[in-house]
N, C-alpha and C positions, 0 to 999 in steps of 0.2 A: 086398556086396549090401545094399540101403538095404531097409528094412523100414518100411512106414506104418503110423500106428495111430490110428483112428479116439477123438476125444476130444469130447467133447462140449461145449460152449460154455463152462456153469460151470466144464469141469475144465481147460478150459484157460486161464481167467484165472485158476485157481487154480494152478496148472502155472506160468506165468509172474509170479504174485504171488513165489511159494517162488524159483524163479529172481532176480527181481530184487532180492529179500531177501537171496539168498547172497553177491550181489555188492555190499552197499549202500547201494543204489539205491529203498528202500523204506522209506517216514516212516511211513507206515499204511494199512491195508487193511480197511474196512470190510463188512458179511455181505453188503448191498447191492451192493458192488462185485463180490463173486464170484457174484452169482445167487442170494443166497440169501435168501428173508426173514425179514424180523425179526418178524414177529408176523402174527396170524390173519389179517389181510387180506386177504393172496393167495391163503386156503385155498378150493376151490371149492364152490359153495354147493348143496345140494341143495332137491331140491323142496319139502322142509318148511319151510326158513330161508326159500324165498320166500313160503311160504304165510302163517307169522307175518311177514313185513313187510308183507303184504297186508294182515290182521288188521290191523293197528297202523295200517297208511294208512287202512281204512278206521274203525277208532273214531275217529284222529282228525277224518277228514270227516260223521261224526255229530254231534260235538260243535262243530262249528262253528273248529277249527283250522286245517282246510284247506278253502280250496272248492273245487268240482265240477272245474274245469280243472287246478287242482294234483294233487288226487290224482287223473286222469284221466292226466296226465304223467308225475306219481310210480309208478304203477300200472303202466303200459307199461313204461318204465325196471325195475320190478323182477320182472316177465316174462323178459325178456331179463339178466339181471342173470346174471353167471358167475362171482363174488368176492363172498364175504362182505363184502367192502368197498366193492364199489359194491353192496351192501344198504346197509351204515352209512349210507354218506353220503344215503341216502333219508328214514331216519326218526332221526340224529343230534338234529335241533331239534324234534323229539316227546317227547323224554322228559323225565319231572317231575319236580319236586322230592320227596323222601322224604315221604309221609303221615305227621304225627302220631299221628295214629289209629291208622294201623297198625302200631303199635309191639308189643312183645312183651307182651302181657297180664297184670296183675297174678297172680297164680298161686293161688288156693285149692285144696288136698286134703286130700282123708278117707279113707285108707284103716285098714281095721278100726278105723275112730275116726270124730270127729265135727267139726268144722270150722263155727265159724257167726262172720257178722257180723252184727251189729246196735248198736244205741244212735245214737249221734253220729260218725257216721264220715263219708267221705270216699269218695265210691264214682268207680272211674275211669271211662276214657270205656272199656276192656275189658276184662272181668273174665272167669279163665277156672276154671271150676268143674269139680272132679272126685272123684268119688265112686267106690270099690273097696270095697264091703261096708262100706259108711260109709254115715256121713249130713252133708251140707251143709246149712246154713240161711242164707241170705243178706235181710236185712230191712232196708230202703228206708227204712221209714215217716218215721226221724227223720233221715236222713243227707243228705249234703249231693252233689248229682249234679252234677262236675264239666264235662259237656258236655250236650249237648241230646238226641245220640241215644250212650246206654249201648247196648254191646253186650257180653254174657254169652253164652261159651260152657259152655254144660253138658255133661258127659259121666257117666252112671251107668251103671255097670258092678256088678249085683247089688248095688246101692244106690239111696238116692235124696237128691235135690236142690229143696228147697223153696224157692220165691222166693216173697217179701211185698215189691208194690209200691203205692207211696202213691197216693191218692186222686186220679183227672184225670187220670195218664198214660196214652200211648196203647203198647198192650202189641201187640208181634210177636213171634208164636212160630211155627217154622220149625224145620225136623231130623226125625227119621225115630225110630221106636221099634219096637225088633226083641222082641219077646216082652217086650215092658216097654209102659208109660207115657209119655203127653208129651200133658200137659193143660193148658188155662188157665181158671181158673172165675171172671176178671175178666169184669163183664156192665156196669157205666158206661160212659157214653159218656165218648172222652177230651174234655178242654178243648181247645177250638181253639188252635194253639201251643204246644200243652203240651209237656216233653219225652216223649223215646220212649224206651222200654226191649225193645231187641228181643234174644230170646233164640233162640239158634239150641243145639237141645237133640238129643242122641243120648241116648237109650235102650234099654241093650240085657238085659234080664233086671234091670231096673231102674226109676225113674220120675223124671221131671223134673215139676215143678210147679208153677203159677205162680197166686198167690191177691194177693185184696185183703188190706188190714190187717184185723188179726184183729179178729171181734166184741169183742173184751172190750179193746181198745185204742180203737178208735171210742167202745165207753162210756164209757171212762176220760178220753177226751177233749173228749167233750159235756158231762162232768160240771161243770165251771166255769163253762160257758153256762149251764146251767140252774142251779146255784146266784145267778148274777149276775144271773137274771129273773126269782130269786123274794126276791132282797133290793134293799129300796130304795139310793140314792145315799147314804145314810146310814150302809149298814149294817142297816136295820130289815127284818122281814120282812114283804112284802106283803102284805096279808089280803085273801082275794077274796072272802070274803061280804062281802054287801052290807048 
């Protein structure tokens, strides 16, 4: 009596791989060959992987990469879309190069201690500040800002975080303060073009702070103007009675 036995597509070119291999008849057999794939591709896509390719088609037709017919076609296409891979192939020529920017933040911490820059430094374009029963001080006035827009993130946690930014810049501060602080008591107006130092600060039983250059640095810095308008190109001192 002959017996049948239902095998399914893959198992049976995998049935007759092993077979043709016993006798062989077999140089090689690749996963593809047996129904099987090799990577995410064929995995089936659910409604969220369509909704982030949507997102993506649609920033990119905000921003002028795609126009209105493209992602009109692109958009339909990833409606119907049943494979992670016919997703890829929609938004493959969408994606960007690695931002410099958003590279891993240079790293300041204080905890039960104190942590400050100042003098002649070199401040990057992200500095990430943190504070745990500490204190930070991070001071501008004389340092050199390697991009145009600095961003500091701040983090005090039953601590605080002082920032001194120089004169003209234009100051964003952004983040949230939970039974703490998150102040900024700069009041000039920036210089048109100036750079930006935007601080995006959490405060939680803590304070983040963001001030001009201190009174007693501004005098210390006017001091040579006013020595130099009250002595002539000689050296001599100017006498203003008359």
């Amino acid at each position: 009596m002959t017996r049948c036995v239902w095998m399914s597509a893959p198992s049976r070119r995998l049935y007759s791989a092993i077979f043709a291999e016993s006798r062989g008849n077999l140089t090689a057999v690749s996963p593809n060959e047996l129904g099987f794939p090799h990577d995410a591709a064929g995995a089936r896509a659910s409604d969220r992987d369509r909704e982030q390719a949507l997102e993506q088609l649609s920033t990119a037709a905000g921003d002028g990469r795609l126009t209105l017919e493209e992602y009109s076609a692109r958009a339909d296409r990833a409606l119907s879309a049943r494979t992670l891979g016919e997703l890829a192939e929609l938004t493959t020529d969408l994606e960007r190069p690695p931002d410099p920017a958003a590279a891993v933040p240079e790293q300041m911490t204080a905890i039960l201690s104190s942590d400050s820059r100042q003098g002649h430094w070199r401040v990057p374009a992200q500095l990430s500040a943190r504070s745990l029963l500490g204190e930070c001080k991070i001071d501008m006035q004389d340092a050199v800002l390697t991009s145009h827009t600095t961003v500091i993130h701040a983090r005090a946690t039953l601590g605080s975080i002082e920032i001194f930014v120089p004169d003209g810049v234009e100051v964003r501060l952004t983040g949230k303060a939970i039974l703490g602080e998150k102040s900024s008591t700069v009041r000039d107006a920036a210089v048109p073009g100036a750079p930006v130092v935007e601080v995006r600060a959490t405060a939680l039983l803590g304070s983040v702070r963001v001030r001009p250059t201190r009174l007693s640095r501004r005098i210390g810095g006017a001091l040579p103007e006013i020595a130099a308008a009250k002595l002539g190109p000689d050296g001599d001192k100017h006498n203003d009675r008359s």
